[in-house]
C-alpha positions as CSV (number, residue, x, y, z in Angstrom):
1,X,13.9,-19.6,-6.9
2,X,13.2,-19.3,-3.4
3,X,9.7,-18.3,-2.2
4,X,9.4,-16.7,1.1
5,X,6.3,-15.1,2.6
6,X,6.2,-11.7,5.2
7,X,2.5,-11.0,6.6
8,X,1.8,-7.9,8.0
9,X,-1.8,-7.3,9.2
10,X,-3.0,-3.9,9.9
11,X,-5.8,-3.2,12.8
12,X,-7.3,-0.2,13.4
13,X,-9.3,0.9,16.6
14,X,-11.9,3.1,15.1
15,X,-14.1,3.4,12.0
16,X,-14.2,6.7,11.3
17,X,-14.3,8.4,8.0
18,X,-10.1,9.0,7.7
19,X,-9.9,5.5,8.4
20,X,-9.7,4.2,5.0
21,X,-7.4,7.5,4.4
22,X,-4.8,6.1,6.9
23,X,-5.0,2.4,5.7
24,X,-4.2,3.3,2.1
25,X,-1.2,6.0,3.8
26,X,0.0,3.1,5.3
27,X,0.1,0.1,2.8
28,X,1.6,2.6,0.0
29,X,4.3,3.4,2.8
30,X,5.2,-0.2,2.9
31,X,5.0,-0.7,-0.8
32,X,7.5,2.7,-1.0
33,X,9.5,0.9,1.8
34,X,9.8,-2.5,0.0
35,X,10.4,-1.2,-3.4
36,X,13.1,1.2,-1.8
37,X,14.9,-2.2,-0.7
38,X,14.0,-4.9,-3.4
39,X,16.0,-2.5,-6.0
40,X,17.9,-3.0,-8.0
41,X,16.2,-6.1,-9.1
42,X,17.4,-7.8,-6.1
43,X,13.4,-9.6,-5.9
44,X,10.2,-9.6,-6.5
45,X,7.0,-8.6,-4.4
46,X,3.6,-7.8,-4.1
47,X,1.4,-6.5,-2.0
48,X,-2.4,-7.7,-2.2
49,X,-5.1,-5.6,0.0
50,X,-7.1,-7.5,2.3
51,X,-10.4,-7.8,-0.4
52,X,-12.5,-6.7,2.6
53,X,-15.0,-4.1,1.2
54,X,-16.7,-5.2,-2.1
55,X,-15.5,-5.0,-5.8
56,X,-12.7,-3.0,-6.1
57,X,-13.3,-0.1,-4.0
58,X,-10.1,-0.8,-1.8
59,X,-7.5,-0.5,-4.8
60,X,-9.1,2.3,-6.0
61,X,-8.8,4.0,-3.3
62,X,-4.9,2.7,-2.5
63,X,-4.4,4.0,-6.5
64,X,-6.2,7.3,-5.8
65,X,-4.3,8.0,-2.6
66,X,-1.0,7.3,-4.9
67,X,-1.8,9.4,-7.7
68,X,-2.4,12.2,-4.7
69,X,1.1,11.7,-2.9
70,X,2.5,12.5,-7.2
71,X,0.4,15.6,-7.7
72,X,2.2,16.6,-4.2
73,X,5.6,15.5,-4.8
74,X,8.3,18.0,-5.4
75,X,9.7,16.4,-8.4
76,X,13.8,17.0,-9.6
């Protein structure tokens, strides 16, 4: 198996309330993106938040803005 490692940092200019709002938008845009790709099981990946905020407020909130986009999706 081949390990290979892709960083992508994320920096945004203000602090405003939709902040957090358009950090979890974006990092479930690149899991979509990645997943879309890696299939099917062509690899492996994860994607690990950046642990800044304490406990686990920031995967909540990535897991809360998910189960948002599925309440809004047009399914089949």
């Amino acid at each position: 198996m081949i390990r290979r490692e892709i960083k992508i940092e994320l920096e945004f200019e203000d602090t405003d309330a939709h902040a957090d709002d358009r950090y979890a938008d974006t990092a479930n845009a690149i899991w979509m993106l990645v997943k879309a790709i890696a299939e099917p099981d062509r690899f492996n990946f994860f994607v690990d938040h950046d642990g800044s905020r304490a406990g686990r407020e920031v995967g909540n909130n990535l897991n809360a803005r998910w189960d948002e986009y599925g309440k809004k999706a047009r399914w089949g």
